[in-house]
N, C-alpha and C positions, 0 to 999 in steps of 0.2 A: 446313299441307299443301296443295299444289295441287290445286282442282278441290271446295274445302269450302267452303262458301258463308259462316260465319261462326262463331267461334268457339261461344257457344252457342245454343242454341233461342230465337229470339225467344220471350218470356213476357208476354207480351200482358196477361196474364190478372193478372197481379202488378203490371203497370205504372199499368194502369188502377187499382188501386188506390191505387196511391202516387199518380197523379193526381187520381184524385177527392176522397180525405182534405179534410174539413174541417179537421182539428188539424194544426196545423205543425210540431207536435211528433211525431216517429215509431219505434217501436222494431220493429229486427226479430232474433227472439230466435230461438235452435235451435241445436242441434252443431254440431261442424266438419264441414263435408261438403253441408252444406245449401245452399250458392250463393248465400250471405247478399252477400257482398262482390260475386262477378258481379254480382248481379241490382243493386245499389246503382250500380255503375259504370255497367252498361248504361241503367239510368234517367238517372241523371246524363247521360249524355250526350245525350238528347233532351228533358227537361226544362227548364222555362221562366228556372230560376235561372240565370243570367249569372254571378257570383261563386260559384266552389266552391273553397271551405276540407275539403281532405280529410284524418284526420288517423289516422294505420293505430297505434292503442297498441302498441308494441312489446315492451315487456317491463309487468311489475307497475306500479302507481302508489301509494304510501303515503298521500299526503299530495293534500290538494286544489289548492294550489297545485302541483306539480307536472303536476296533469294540465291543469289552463290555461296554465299553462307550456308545454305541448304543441301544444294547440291555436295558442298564438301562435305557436310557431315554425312548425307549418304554415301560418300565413296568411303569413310572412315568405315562405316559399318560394315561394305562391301568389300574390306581390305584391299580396298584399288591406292591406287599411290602409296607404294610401300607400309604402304599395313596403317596411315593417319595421315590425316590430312589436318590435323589441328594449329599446327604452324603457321596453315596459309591463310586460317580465318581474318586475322588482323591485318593482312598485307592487301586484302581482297576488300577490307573494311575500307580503305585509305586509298586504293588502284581506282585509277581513270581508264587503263586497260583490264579489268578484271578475267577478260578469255585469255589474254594471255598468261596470265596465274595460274588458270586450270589449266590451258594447252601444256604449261611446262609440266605441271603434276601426271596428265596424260601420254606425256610423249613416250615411254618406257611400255605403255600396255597395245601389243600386237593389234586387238581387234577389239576396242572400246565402242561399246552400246551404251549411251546417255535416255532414258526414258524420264520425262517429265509429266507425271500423274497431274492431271487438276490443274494446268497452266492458267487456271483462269484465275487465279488466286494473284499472279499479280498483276497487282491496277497500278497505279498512278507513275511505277516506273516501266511500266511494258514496252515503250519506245526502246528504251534505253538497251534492255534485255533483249528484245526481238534482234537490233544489231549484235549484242553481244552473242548469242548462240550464231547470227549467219557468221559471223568473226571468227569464233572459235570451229566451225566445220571447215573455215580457210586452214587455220593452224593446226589442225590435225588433220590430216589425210587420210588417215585408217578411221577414224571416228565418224560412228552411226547416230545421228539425233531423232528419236520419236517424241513427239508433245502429244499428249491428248487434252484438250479444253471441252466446256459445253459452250465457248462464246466464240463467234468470228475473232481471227487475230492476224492483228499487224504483219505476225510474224511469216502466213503466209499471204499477205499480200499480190493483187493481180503483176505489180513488178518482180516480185522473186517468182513467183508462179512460172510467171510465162515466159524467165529466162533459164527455167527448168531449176534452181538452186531448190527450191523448196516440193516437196510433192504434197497436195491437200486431198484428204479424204473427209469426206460431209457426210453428214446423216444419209443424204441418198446412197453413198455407197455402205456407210453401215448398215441403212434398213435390210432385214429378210427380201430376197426377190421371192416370186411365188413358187419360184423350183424349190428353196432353199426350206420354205414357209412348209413344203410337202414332206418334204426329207426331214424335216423336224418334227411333224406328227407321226410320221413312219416310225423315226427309230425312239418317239420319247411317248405318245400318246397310246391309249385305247386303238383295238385292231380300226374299228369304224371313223376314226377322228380324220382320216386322210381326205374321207367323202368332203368335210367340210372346213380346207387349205383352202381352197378359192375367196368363201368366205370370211374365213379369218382372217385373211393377209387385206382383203380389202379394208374391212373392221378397224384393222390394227394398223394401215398403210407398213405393215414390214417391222414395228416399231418393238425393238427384240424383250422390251422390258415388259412392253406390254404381251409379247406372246408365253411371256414365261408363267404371266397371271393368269392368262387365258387356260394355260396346259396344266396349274396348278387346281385348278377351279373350272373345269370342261363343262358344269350348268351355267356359266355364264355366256357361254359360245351365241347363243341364239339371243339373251337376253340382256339385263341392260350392264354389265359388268363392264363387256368388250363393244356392243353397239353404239353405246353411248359415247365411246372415244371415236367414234367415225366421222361424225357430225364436228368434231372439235377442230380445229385448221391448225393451232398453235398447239406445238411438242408442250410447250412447258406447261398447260392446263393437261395435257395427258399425265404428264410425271404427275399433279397432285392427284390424279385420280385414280392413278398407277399405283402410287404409296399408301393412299386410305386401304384401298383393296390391298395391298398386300399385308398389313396393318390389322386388317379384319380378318384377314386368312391365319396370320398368325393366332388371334385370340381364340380360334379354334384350338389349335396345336398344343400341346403342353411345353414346346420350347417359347411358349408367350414372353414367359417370366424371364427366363434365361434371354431371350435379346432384349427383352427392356432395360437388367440390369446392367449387359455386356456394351449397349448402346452408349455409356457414359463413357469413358474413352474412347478415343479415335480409333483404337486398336488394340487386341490383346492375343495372350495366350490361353492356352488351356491353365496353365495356373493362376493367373487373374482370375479366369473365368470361376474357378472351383471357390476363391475366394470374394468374390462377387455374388456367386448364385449360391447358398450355401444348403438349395433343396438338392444340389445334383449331387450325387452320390461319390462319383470318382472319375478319373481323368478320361476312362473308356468311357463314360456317358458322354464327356463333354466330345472325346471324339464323333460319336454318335453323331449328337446334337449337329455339331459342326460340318459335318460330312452333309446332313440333309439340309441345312440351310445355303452349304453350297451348292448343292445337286441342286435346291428349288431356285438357285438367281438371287439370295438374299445378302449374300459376302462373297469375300474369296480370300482366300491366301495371297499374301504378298511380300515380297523379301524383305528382311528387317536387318543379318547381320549373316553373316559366313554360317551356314549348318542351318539357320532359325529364319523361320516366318511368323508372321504373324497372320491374324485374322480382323479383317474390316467389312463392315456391312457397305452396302450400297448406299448412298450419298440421301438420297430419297426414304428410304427406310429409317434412318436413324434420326434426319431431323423427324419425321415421324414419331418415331420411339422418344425422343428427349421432348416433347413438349405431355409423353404422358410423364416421364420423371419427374417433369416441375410439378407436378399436381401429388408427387411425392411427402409424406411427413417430413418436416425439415431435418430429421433427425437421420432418418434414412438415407436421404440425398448428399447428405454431411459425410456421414460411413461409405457410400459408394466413391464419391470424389476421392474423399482422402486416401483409400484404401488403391483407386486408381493411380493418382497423381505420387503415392509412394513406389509402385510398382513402375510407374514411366520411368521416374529417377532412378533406381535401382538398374534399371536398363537403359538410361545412358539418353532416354527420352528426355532429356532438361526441359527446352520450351514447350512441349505438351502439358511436361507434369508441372510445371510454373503458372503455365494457362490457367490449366486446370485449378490449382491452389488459391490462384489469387480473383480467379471466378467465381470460385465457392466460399471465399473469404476466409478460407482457411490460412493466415498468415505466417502461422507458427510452422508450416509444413513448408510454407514457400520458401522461409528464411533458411530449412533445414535443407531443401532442393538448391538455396542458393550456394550454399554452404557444399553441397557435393558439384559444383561447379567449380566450383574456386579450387576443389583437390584435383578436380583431373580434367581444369582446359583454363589455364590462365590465360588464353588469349580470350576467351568469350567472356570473361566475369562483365566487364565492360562492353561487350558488345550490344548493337542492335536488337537481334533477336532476346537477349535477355531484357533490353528497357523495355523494350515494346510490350513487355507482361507488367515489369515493375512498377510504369508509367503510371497505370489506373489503381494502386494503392493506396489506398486515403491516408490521410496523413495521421490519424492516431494510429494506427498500424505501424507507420513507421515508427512512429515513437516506443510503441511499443514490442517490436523488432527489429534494434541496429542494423541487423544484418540485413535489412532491404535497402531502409537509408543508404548503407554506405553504400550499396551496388549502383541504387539509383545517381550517386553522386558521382560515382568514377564513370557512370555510363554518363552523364554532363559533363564532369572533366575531360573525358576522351574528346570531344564532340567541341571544338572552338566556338561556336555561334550557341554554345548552352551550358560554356563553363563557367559561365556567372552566377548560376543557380546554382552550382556544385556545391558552396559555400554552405547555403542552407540543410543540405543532406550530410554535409559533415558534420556539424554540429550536434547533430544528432548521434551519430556514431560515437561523436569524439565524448558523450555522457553516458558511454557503456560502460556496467560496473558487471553483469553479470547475464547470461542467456534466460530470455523471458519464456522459452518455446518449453512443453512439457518435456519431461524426461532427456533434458542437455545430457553429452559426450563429453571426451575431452577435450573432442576437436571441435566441437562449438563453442568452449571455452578457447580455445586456442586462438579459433578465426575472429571471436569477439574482440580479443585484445589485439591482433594483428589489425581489426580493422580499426579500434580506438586509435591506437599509434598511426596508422596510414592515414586520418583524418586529421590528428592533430597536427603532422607534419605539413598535410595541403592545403591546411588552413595557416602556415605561418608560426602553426607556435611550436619553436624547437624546442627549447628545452622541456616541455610538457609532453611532446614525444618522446624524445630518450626517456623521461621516468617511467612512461607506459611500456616503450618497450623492457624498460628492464624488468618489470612486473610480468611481462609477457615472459621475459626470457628464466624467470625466478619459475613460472608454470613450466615450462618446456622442462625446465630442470629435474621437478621432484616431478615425472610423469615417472612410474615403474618401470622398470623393463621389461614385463610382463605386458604393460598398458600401451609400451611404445607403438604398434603393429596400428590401434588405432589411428593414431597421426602420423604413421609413415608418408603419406601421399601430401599432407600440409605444410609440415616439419620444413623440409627445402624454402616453398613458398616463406612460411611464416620466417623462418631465419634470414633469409635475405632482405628482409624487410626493417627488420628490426636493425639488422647490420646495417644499414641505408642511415637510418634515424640514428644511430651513434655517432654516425660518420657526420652527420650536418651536421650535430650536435656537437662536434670537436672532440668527441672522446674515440681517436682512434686505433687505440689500441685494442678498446674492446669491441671495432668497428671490423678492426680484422680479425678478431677471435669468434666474432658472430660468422664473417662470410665465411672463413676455413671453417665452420661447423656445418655449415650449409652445403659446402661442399662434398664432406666427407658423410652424413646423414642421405644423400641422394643417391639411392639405387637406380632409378629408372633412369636410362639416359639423359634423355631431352632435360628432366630436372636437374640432373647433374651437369651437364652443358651450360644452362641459364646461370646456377649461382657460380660457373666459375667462371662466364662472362661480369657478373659483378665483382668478383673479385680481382678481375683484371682493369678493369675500371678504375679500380679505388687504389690499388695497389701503382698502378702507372701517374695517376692524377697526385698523391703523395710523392714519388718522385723515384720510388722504387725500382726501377726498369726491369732491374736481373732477376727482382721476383715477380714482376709481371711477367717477363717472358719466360720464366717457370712453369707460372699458371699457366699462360694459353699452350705451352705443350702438353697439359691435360686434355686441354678438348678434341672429341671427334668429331667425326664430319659426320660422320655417320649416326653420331647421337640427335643430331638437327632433323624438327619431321622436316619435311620439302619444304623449303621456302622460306624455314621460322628465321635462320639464321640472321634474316634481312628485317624480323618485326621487332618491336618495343621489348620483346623479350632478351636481346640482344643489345638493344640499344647500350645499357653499361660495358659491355666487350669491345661496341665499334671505336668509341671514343677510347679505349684503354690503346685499342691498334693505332687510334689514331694521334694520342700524344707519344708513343713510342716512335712515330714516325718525326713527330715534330723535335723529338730530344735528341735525331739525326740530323735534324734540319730540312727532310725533305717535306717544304712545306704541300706539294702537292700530291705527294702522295696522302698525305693527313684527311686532306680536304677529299681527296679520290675514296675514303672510306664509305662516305656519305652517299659518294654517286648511286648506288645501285640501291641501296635502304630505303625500304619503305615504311621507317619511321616518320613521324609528323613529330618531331621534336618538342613542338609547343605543344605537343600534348603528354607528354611525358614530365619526371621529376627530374630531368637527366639535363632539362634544359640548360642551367646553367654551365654547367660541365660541358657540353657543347656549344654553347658559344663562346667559355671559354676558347677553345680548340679554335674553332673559325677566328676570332681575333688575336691569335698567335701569329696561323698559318697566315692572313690576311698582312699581320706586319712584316713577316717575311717576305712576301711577294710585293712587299713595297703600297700595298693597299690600306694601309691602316686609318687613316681619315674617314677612307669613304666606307670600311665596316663599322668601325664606329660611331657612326651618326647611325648605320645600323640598326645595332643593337641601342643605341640608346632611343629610338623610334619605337623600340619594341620592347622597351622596357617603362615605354610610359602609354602602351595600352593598360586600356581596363578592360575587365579584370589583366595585370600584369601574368606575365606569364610565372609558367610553375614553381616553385621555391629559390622565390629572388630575392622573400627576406633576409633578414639578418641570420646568415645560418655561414659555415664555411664555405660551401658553395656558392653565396652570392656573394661574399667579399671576396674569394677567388676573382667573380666575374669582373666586379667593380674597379677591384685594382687591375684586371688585365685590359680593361677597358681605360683608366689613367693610364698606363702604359700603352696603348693606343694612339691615345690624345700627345703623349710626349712623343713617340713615334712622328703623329705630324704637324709638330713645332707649335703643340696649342697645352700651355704649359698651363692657363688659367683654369680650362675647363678641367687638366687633371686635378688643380687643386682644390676645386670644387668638389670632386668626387672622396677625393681625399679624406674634408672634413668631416663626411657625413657619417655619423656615428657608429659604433660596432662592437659587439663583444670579440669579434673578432681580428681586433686590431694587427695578428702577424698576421695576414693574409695582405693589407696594405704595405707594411713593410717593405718589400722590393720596391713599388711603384716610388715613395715615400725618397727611400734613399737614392732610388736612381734620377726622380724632378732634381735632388739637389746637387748630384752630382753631374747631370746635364745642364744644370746654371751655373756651373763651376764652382760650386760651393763644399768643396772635398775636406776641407776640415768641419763644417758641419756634418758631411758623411760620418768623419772617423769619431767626433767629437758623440752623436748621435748610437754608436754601436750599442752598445750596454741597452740602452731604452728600447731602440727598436727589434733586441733580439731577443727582449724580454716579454713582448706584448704577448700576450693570449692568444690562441689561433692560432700557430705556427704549424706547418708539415716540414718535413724533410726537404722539400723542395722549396719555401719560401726563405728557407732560413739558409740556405744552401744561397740561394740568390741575395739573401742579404750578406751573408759574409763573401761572397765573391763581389760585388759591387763596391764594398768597404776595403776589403783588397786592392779595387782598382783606385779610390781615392788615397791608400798609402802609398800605391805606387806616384800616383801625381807630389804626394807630399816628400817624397824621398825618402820613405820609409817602406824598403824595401824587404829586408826580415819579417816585421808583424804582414808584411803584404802574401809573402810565403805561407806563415803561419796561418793568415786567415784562408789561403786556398785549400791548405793541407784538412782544417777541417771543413770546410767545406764538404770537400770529396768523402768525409766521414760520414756526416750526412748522409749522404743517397750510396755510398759505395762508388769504386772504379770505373763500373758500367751505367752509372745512374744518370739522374735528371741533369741536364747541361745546357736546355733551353735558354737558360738564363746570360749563357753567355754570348747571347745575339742582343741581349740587352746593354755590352757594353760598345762605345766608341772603337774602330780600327786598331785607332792609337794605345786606348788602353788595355786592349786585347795582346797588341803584342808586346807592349812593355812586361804585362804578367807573365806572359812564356817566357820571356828573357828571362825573369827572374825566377820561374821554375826550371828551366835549363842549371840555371846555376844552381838553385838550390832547396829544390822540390825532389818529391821522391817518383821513384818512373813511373807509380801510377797516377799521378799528379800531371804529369808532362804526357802523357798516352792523352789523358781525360782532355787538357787543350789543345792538343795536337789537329785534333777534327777542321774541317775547314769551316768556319763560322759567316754566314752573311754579316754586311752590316748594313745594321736597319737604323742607325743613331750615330747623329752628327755628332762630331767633337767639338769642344772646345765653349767657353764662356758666353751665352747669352744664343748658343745653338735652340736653346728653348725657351718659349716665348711663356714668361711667371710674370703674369699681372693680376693685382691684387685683385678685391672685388670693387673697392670704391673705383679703381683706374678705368675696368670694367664699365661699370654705371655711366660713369662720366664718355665713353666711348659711344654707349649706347644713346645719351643724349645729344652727343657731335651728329648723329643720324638726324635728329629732327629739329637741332638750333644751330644757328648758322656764328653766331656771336657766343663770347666769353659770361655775358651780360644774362642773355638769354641760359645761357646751360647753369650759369650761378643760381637761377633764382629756381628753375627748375629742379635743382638738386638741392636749393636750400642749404649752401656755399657759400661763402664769399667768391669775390675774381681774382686773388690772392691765390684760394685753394685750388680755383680752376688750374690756376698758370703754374701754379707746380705740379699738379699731378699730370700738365700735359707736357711740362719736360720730361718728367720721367719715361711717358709714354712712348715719346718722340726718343729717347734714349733707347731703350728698351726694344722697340721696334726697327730702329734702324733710319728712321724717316725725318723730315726734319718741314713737314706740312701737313695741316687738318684733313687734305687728299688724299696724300698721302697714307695717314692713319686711318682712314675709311678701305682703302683699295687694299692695306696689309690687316686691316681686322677681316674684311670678308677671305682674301685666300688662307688667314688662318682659320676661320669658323672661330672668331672670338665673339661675334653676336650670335644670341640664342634667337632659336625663330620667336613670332608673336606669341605670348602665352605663356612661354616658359624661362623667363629671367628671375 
């Protein structure tokens, strides 16, 4: 209003406090009404912190990650930690330290102020948090923390209180004192209002929400407006009587309309607001408007983004206002949501305008809000803050909107103790045929078929994924050139994706011609970072080295927001670093990849791939048994972890897990792995040739070539290991030419500089017979390529591996609970003929030549399966 000198009463008296606080830590606790948030803003802006991260809790918080979740996305807005903080969402998701997440994102800003609007908001993890914020005022030093709550809290507690860590300010020191009650009618009331401060402050006990009604409405001074809250003991029967009054003063007003409509978001601008109220004329009314509802105590401006505020009413006013909404026409109340919940997304509001959508059952808007997630924050599509909306979606909604399904599914996939349900929310995605929401995009077509394929892949069925992505990949294609600008922000996403699902699918030539498109399609850094962490992944796991390490001389450090480097976005990179490190042999450094990652591997698609890597590195440090009971512990949970079916990547894992088993002299249980079925037959391959060549059976190696180099499935790297393994059986046969010949292409395979993991998989012996015979008669990048210094992880020589059949097995397993020939005959439903041969063999085979004997060499080979699983 013209001619008011400022919104409210400078408080001198409160500031000063908040200036002089030794502890950096600050809570200020009291009802709504109390001018918890003025008085915080009004500091802030004369305060010496330079960085303010301001973050208003909007609705409930369950979980503690979700409310640091919160706080990132305010410093995103607030361009604090190099201009985004969206990297560190997923790391923060998955941290048992989460302060120190933020302290590292913080440590670069001089004078960082954290204000936490509405700290009441979170409940059930407040413990958790209240350490977390004392933690993080340890780890930054320059960092200022103000909370304002309306409820007592933990956080300042009578033990941080009273060792000075925390400073608490309570409604008594926010109440008006009676000097302050005078000085408030002086500079805002009628020349006469001063006569009657004594009065009013007693009325009111100080209570600033209520003095603002008081000075709005000065007939009620004497009567029962303000009297009536004297008599009241408890703040929070003041606030409802606070809010009907101010409530009724508005329907005076002709700004009635205007906050009732403006009440339906948590927050807006003047242009919301103009398409909200559509009696106000133009943006200078709404100024108008806005100016007098701040000058009367009804909102305030609050920071929303670098340049921009927004406008939020007081907490009391607006539940107010939204219970006259509901008494709204449905029709109206439909037009206000949507028309908000469009405007949140568009600014970057996701979980408000998510809330919003999926509270008003607007679905079609939610999927469209989810949809503008997925282009610009792939670490949250899955996260917390977004289930916690999509949670309460009924289920013909999803049916009738993939694109919630699939969010709610990856937000259960993320999530181990709720990826059992995932199952169900895929299935639903993976029967999109086409976007249900009115007036689809490209890009709703785009993320429909990206999320079809990302379902069919999680659900197991590969090759019905590669056909959807190639459907997916036929759309990307005929988009115009004109149209491309559309799905600029997806395109990276969507390609990377589809390149994934090739790659299971064994078709990897068009698995690299998807990730180089993914590549070369990303402008925006961090996008361009991620798909040439998958292309480095895929390109090293094939056997490629020289153009893996190609790729990662594309990425910058500086393309990474803070932190991302280390989340699930990464995850295809770390393990590219980290077989390139294995193809050196250094197995700890491999394993060192992992150290610092705050990936949750089992929650990823990437699992296989990395546990590949762990049971390489694991047989090189001589640990192969005991990773391999491992992984096979963890691969007969339910639900089994992420794409361990039948796809390239899980018969990668299977045979390097047989190769495991041979590593430690338990030749049965590889062959057990062996048999179980696959379209993927080269990937077995290596393990296959090397069981026979560590039984000494090297003319079956070389007899065997043609077949096993023919199977389906094959990378550059597997085939690479089969013809160097077949190699080393010509050398045992004295056929040392075709043993050349098989090296030389070998090396054709992967190149000079490529995959050569495989040659830790031969014996000493026959390691160095082959360089003998590439010395004489290989070419120099044949003798470079063996030259390396290779561990050995595999005994030489005839019967170093322990291959018992399955009946030998059985009958072993029965020597555990029959003591007699007699007894294990009948048991097995045998004659004692059958017994007494297969227990020569046994006794052969093993080495041993007593029943004891073969109990104490089946347990230190792990040739009995535990209970349950023979």
């Amino acid at each position: 209003m013209p001619g008011h000198p400022s919104v409210l009463l400078p408080r001198r008296r409160l500031h000063d406090l908040l200036d002089q606080s030794t502890s950096r830590l600050t809570v200020i606790s009291g009802p709504s009404g109390f001018g918890k948030t003025s008085l915080v803003r009004a500091w802030a802006e004369t305060a010496s912190p330079s960085d303010v991260v301001w973050v208003t809790l909007e609705s409930d918080l369950a979980s503690r990650s979700g409310f640091w979740q919160t706080v990132l996305a305010g410093s995103g807005r607030a361009g604090i930690v190099d201009g985004s903080t969206l990297g560190l969402v997923n790391e923060v998701e998955h941290s048992d330290d989460p302060a120190s997440v933020i302290a590292r994102g913080l440590s670069r800003c001089a004078s960082p102020l954290l204000v936490v609007d509405a700290y009441e908001r979170v409940r059930s993890p407040a413990e958790l948090v209240d350490d977390d914020l004392t933690r993080l005022a340890d780890l930054v030093p320059q960092l200022r923390v103000v909370v304002t709550t309306r409820t007592s809290s933990g956080l300042a507690g009578p033990a941080r209180t009273l060792r000075g860590e925390v400073q608490l300010l309570t409604e008594r020191d926010l109440a008006f004192t009676p000097e302050e009650t005078d000085d408030l009618l002086r500079a805002f009331a009628a020349p006469s209002a001063p006569d009657d401060a004594a009065r009013l402050h007693h009325a009111t006990r100080g209570y600033p929400l209520a003095l603002r009604a008081a000075l709005l409405s000065p007939e009620s001074l004497p009567a029962a407006g303000v009297v009536r809250m004297a008599g009241l003991g408890n703040p929070e029967g003041w606030q409802s009587l606070v809010a009907e009054d101010l409530r009724r003063q508005l329907q005076q007003r002709a700004a009635y309309d205007f906050v009732l409509a403006t009440s339906v978001p948590p927050y807006f601008d003047p242009d919301l607001a103009l398409a909200l109220v559509p009696q106000v004329a133009d943006a200078t009314q709404v100024k108008e408007i806005l100016d007098e509802l701040e000058w009367n105590g009804f909102g305030r401006w609050i920071p929303f983004a670098p340049g921009k505020q927004v406008f939020q009413y007081v907490e009391s006013l607006r539940d107010a206002m939204l219970t006259e909404v509901r008494a709204w026409p449905p029709a109206e109340q439909t037009r206000t949501a949507e028309t908000s919940a469009i405007w949140l997304a568009s600014h970057g509001g996701y979980e408000a305008a998510l809330e919003m959508a999926v509270g008003a059952g607007l679905f079609g808007i939610a999927a469209w809000v989810y949809a503008g997630v997925v282009g610009t924050n792939q670490d949250a599509v899955s996260s917390s803050l977004v289930n916690r909306h999509l949670a309460s979606v009924p289920s013909r909604a999803l049916i009738n909107f993939p694109a919630l399904a699939f969010g709610r599914g990856l937000a259960c996939f993320r999530d181990p103790s709720l990826r059992g349900a995932a199952a169900d929310f895929f299935k639903i995605s993976a029967e999109w045929e086409r976007p249900k929401m009115p007036n689809p995009t490209l890009a709703h077509y785009l993320l429909g078929h990206v999320a079809r394929t990302v379902s069919l892949r999680l659900l197991g069925r590969t090759e019905e994924s590669a056909r959807a992505a190639a459907k997916a990949l036929e759309l990307n294609d005929a988009i115009a050139p004109a149209e491309r600008e559309v799905v600029a922000a997806l395109q990276p996403m969507a390609l990377r994706n589809l390149g994934y699902s090739f790659f299971l699918a064994g078709d990897l030539e068009q698995a690299r011609s998807t990730a180089s498109r993914a590549v070369a399609v990303a402008v925006e850094p961090t996008a361009r970072n991620q798909s040439i962490a998958h292309a480095l992944g895929m390109a090293a796991f094939e056997g490629w080295c020289d153009q893996a390490r190609s790729v990662r001389a594309q990425l910058r450090a500086e393309g990474w927001r803070p932190g991302e480097e280390r989340t699930h976005v990464n995850a295809a990179g770390r393990i590219g670093e980290a077989i390139l490190h294995l193809d050196l042999f250094d197995f700890d450094a491999a394993l060192a990849q992992f150290d610092d990652c705050g990936v949750v591997f089992d929650t990823t698609e990437f699992w296989p791939l990395h546990a590949w890597v762990r049971l390489h590195a694991q047989i090189g440090l001589g640990n192969a048994g005991a990773q391999a009971r491992i992984v096979e512990e963890q691969l007969r949970r339910v639900p089994a972890p992420p794409c361990t079916g039948d796809n390239l990547a899980g018969a990668a894992l299977r045979s390097a897990l047989a190769i495991s088993w041979l590593a430690a002299g338990n030749g049965a249980k590889a062959a057990a792995l062996l048999r179980r079925p696959t379209r993927f037959g080269g990937q077995y391959a290596p393990a296959w040739m090397l069981a026979r060549l560590l039984a000494g059976d090297a003319d079956g190696v070389w007899n065997s070539l043609a077949t096993q180099e023919s199977r389906p499935g094959h990378t550059a790297r597997s085939l690479a290991a089969v013809l160097t393994v077949t190699a080393a059986a010509a050398a045992r046969l004295g056929r040392d030419e075709p043993a050349a010949a098989l090296l030389e292409r070998a090396i054709a395979q992967v190149g000079p500089g490529g995959a050569r993991l495989h040659l830790s998989y031969l014996p000493a012996a026959d390691l160095n017979r082959l360089r003998a015979i590439a010395a004489e008669q290989g070419s120099a990048d044949l003798q470079a390529h063996l030259a390396i210094e290779v561990p050995t992880c595999f005994a030489s020589g005839e019967g170093a591996v322990v291959m018992l059949s399955a009946k030998e097995r059985a009958l072993i397993a029965a020597m555990v609970e029959h003591r007699t020939r007699t007894a294990i005959a009948a048991a097995l439903h045998i004659s004692e003929n059958t017994v007494k041969t297969h227990l020569q063999r046994i006794y052969r085979k093993l080495g041993v030549n007593s029943r004891d004997a073969v109990l104490e060499r089946a347990v230190e080979l792990d040739l009995l399966d535990p209970p349950g699983h023979r």
